[in-house]
The first five atom37 places (N, CA, C, CB, O) and aatype in JSON, in Angstrom:
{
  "aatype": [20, 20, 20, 20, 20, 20, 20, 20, 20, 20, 20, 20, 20, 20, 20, 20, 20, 20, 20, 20, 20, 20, 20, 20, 20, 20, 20, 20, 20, 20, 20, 20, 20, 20, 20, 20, 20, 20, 20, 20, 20, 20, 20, 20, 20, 20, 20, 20, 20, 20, 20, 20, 20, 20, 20, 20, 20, 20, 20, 20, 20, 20, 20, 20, 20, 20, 20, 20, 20, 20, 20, 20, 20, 20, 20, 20, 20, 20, 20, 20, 20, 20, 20, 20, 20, 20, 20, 20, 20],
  "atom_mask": [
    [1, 1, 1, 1, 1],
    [1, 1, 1, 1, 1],
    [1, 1, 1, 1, 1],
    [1, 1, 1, 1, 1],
    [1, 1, 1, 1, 1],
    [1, 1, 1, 1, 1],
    [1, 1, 1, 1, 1],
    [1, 1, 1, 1, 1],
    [1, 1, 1, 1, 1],
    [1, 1, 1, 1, 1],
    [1, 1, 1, 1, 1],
    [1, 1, 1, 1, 1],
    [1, 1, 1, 1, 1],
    [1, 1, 1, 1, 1],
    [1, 1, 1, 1, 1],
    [1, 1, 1, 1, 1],
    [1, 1, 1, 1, 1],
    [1, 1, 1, 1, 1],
    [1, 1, 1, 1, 1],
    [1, 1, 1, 1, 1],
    [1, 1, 1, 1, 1],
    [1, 1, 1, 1, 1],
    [1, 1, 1, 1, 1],
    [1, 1, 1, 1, 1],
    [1, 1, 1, 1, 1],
    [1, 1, 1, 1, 1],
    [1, 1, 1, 1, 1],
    [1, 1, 1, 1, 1],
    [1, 1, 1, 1, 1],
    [1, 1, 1, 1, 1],
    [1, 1, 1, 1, 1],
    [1, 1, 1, 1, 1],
    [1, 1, 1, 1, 1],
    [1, 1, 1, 1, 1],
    [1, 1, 1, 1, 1],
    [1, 1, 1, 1, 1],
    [1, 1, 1, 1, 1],
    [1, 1, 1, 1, 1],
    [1, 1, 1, 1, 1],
    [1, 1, 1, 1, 1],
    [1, 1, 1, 1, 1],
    [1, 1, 1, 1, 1],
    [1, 1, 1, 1, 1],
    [1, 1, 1, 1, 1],
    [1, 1, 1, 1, 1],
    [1, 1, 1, 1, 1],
    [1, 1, 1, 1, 1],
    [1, 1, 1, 1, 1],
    [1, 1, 1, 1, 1],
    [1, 1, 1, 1, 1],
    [1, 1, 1, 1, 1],
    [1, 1, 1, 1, 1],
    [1, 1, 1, 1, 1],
    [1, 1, 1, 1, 1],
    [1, 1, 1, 1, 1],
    [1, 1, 1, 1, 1],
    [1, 1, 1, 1, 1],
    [1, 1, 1, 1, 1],
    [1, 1, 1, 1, 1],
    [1, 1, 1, 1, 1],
    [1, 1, 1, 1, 1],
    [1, 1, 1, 1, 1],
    [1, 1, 1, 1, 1],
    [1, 1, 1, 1, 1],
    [1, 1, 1, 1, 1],
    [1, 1, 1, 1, 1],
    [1, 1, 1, 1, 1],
    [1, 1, 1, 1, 1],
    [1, 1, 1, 1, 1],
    [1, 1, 1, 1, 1],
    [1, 1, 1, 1, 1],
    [1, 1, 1, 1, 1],
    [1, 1, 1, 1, 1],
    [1, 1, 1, 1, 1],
    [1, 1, 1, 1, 1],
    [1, 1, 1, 1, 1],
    [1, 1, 1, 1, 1],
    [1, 1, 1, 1, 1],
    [1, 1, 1, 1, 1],
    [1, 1, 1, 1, 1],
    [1, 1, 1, 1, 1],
    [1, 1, 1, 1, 1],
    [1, 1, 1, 1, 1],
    [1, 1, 1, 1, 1],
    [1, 1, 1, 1, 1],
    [1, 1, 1, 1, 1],
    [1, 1, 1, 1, 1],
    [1, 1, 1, 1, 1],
    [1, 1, 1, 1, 1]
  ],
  "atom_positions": [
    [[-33.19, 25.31, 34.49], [-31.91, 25.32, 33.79], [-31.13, 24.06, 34.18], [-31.09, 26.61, 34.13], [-30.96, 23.82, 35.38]],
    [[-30.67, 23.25, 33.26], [-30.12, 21.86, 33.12], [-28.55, 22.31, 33.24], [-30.61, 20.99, 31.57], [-28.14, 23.19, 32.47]],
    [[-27.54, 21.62, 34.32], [-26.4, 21.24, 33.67], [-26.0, 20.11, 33.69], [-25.53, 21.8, 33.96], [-26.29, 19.21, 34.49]],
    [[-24.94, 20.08, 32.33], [-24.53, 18.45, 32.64], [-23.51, 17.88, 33.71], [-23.93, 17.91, 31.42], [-23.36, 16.69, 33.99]],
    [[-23.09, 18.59, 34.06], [-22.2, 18.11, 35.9], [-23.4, 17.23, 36.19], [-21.91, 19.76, 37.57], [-23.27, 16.05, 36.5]],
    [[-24.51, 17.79, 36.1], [-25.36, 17.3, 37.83], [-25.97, 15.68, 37.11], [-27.36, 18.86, 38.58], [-26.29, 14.63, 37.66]],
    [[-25.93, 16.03, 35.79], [-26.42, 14.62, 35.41], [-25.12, 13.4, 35.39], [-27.13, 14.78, 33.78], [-25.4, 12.2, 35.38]],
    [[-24.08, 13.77, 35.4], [-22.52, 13.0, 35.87], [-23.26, 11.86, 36.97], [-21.06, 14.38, 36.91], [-24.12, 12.1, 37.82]],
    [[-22.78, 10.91, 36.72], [-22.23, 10.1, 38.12], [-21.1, 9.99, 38.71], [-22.33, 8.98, 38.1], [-20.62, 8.99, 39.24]],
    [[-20.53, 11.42, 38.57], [-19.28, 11.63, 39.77], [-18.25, 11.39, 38.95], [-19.2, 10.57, 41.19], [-17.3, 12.01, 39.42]],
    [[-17.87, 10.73, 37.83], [-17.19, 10.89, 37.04], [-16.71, 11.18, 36.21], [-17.11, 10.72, 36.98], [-17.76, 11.69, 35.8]],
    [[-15.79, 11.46, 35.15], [-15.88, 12.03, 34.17], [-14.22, 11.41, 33.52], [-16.27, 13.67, 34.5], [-13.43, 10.96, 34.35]],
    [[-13.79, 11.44, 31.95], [-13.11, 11.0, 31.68], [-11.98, 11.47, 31.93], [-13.34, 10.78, 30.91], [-11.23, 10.52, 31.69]],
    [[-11.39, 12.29, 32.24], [-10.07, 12.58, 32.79], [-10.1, 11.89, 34.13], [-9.76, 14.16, 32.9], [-9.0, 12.02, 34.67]],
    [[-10.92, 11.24, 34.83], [-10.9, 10.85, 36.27], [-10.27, 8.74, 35.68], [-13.13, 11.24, 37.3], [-9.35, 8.03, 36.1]],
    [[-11.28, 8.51, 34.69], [-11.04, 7.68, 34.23], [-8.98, 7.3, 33.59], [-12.22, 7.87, 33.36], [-8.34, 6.26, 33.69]],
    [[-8.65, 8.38, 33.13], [-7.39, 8.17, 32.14], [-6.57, 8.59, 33.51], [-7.19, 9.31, 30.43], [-5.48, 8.01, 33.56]],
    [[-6.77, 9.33, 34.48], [-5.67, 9.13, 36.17], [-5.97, 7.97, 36.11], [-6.03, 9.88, 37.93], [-5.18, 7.43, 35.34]],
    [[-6.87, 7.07, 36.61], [-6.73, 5.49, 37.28], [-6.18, 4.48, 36.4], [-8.14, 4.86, 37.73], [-6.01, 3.38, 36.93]],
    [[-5.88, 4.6, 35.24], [-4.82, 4.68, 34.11], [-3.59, 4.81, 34.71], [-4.99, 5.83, 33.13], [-2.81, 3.96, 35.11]],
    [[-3.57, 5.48, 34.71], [-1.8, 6.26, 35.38], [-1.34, 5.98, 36.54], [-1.67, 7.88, 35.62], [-0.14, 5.81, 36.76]],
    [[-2.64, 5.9, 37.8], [-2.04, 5.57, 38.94], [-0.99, 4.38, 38.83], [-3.09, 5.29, 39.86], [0.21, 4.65, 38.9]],
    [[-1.44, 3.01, 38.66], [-0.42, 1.51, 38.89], [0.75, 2.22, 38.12], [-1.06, -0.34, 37.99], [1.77, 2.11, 38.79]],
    [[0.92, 2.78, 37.17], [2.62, 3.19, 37.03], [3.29, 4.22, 37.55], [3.01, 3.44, 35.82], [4.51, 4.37, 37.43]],
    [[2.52, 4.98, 38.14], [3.24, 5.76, 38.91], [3.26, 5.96, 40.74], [2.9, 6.84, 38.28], [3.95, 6.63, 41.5]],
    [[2.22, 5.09, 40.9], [2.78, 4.08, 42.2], [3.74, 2.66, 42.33], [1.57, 3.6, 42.77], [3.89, 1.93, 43.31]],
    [[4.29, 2.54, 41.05], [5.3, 1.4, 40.61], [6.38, 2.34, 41.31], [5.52, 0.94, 38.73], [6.73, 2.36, 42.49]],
    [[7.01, 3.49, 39.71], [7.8, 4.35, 39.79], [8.07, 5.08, 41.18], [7.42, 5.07, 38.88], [9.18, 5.44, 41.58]],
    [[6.77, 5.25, 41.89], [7.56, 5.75, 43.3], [7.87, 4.81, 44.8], [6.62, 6.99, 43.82], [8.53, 5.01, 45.82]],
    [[7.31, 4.09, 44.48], [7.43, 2.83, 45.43], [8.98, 2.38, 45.02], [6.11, 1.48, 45.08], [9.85, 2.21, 45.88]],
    [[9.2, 2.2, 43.64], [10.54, 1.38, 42.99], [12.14, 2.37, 43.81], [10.44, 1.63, 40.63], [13.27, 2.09, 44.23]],
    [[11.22, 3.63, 43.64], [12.48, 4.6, 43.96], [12.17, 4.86, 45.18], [12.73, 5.97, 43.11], [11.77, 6.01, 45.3]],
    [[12.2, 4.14, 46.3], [11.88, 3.98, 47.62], [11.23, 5.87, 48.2], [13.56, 3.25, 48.47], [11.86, 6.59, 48.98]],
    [[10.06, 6.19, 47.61], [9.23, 7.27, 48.18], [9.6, 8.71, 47.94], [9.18, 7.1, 49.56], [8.92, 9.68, 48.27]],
    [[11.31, 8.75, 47.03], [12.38, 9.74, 47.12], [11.76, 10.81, 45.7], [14.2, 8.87, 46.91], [12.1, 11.97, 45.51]],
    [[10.82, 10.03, 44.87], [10.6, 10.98, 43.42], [9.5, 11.63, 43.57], [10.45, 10.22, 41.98], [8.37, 11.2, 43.8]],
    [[9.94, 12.83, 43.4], [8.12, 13.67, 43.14], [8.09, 13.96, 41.75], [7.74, 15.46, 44.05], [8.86, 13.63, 40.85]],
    [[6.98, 14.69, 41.74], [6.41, 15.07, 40.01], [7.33, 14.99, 39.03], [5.88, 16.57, 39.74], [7.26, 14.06, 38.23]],
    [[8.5, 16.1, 38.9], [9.63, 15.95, 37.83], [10.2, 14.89, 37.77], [10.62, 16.76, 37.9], [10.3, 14.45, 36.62]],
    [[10.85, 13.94, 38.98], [11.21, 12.84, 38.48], [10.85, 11.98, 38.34], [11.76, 12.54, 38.68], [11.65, 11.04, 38.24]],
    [[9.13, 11.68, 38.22], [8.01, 10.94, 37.88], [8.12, 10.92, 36.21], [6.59, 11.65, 38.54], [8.31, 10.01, 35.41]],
    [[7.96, 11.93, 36.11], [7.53, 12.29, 34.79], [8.92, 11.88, 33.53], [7.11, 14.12, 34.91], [8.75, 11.61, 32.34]],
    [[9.87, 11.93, 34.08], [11.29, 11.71, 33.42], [11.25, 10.0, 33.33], [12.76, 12.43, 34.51], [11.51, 9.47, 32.25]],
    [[10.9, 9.16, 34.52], [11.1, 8.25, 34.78], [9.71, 7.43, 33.31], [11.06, 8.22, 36.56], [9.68, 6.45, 32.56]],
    [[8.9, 8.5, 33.61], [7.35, 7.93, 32.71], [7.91, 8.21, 31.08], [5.48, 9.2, 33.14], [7.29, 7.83, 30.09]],
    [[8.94, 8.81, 31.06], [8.88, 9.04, 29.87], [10.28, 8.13, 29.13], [8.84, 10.66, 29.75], [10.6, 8.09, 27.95]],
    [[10.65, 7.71, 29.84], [12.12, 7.06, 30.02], [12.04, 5.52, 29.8], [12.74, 7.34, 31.6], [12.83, 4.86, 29.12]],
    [[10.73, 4.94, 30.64], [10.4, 3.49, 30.99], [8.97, 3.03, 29.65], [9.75, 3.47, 33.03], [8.98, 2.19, 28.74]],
    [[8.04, 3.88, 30.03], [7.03, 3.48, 29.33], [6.57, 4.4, 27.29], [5.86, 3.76, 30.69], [5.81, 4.19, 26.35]],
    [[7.82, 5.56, 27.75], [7.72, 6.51, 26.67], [6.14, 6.82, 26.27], [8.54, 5.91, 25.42], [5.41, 6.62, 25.29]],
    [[6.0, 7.63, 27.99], [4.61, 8.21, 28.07], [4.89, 9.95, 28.21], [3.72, 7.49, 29.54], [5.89, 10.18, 28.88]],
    [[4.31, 10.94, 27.8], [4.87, 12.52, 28.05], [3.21, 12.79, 28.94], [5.3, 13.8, 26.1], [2.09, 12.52, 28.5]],
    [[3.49, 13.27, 29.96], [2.56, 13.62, 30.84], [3.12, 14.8, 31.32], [2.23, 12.62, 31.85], [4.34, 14.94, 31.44]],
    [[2.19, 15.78, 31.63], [2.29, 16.84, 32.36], [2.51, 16.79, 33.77], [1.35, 17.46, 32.14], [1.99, 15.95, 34.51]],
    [[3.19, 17.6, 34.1], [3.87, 17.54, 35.57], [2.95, 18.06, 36.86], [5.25, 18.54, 35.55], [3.24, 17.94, 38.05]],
    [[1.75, 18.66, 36.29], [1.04, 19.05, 37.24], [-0.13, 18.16, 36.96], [0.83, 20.52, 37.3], [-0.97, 18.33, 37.85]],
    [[-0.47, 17.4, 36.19], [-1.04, 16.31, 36.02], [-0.79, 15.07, 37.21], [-0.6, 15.99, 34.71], [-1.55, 14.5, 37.99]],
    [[0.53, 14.98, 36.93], [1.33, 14.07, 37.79], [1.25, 14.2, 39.08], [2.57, 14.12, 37.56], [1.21, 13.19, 39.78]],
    [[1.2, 15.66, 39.73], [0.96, 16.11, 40.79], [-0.5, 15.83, 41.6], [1.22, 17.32, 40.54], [-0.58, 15.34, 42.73]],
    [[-1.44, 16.17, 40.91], [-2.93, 15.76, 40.96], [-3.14, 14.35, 41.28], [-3.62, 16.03, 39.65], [-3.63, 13.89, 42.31]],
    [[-2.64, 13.63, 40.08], [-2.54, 11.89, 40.85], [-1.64, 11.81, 42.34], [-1.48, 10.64, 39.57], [-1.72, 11.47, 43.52]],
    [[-0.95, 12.27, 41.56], [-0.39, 11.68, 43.44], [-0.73, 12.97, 44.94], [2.03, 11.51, 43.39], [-0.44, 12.52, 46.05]],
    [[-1.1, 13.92, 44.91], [-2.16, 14.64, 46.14], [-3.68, 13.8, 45.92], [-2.45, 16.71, 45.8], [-4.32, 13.83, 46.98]],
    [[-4.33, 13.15, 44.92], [-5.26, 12.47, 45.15], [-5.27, 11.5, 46.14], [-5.52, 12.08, 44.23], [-6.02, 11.33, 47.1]],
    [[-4.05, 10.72, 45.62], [-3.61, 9.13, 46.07], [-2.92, 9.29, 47.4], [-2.46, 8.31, 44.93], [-2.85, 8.33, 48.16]],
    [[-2.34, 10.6, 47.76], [-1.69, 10.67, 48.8], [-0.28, 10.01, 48.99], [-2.5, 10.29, 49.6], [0.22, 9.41, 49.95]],
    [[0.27, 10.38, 47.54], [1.62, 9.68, 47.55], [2.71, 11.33, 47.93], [1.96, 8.68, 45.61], [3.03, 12.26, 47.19]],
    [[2.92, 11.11, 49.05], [3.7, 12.35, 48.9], [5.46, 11.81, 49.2], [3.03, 13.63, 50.16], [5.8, 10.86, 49.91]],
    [[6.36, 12.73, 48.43], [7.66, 11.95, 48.25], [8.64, 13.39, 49.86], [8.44, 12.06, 45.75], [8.28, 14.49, 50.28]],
    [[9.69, 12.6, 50.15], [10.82, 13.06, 51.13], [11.36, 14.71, 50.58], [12.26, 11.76, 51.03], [11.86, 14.92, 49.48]],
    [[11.17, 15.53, 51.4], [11.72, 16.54, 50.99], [12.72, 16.37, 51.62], [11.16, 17.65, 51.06], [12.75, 15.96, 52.78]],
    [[14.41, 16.92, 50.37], [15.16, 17.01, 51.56], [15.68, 18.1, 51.86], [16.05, 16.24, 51.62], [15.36, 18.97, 51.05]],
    [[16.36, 18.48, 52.67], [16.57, 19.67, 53.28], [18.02, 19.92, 53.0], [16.19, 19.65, 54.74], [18.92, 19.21, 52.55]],
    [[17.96, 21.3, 53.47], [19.61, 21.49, 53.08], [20.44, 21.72, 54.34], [19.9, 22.88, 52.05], [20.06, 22.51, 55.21]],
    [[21.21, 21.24, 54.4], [22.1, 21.3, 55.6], [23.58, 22.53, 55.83], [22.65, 19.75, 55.58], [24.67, 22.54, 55.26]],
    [[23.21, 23.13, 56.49], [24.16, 24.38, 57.03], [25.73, 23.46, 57.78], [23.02, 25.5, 58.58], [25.47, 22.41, 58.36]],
    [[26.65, 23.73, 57.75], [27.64, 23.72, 58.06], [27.62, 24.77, 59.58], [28.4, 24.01, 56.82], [27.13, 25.89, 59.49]],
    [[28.15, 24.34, 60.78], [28.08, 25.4, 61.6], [29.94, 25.49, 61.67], [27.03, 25.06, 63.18], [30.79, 24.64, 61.39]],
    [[30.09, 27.03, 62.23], [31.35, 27.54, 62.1], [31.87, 27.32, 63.53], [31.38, 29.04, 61.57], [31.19, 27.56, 64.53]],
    [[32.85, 26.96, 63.56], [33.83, 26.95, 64.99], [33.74, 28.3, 65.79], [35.57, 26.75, 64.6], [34.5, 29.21, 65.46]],
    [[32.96, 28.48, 66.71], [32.95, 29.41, 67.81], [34.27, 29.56, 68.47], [31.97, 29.0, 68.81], [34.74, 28.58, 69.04]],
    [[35.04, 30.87, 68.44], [36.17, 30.94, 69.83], [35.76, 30.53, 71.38], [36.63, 32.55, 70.03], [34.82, 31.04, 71.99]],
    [[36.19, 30.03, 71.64], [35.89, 29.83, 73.5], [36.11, 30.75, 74.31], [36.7, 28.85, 74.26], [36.96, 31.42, 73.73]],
    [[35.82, 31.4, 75.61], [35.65, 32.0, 76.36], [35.39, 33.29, 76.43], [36.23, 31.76, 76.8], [34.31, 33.63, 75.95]],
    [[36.13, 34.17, 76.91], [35.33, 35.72, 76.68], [35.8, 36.52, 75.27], [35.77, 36.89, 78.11], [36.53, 36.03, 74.41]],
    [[35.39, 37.49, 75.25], [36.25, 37.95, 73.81], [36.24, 39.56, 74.29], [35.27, 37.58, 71.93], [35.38, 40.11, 74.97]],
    [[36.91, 39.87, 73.98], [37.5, 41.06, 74.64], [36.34, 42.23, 73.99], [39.36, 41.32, 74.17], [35.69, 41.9, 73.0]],
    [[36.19, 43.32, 74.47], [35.24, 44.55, 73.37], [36.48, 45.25, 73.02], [33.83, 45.86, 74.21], [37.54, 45.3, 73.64]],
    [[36.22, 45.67, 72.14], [37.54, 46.48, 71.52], [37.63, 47.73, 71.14], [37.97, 46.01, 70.45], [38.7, 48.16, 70.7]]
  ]
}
């Protein structure tokens, strides 16, 4: 029993149309100093080059390439503690 995977040389055309995509969307995240992931890849691709790509597409190129962008975090406010003992009541 024949499949055609095994007769592949490792590639296949969707691998081809990413290496396509990579140089602009290692432009786009390099340009925006490392800060854009997928959604604002994809806004930026569609904005600059008026390309519509899928966002989990987008994702795939860049976990391939190992472009991963800054998560940022959210920051808590801490509350003014009373000082010294506090009575039980």
């Amino acid at each position: 029993m024949s499949h055609k995977w095994l007769a592949r040389n490792g590639s296949c055309a969707l691998d081809e149309r990413d290496k396509e995509l990579y140089p602009l969307i290692l432009k786009i995240f390099e340009e925006y100093a490392d800060t854009h992931g997928r959604s604002l890849i994809k806004q930026a691709l569609k904005n600059e080059y008026d390309l519509t790509i899928n966002e989990k597409r987008i994702a795939r190129i860049m976990n391939k390439y190992g472009l991963h962008c800054w998560i940022r975090r959210k920051r808590f406010k801490k509350r003014p503690q009373p000082h010294g003992n506090i009575p039980n009541i």
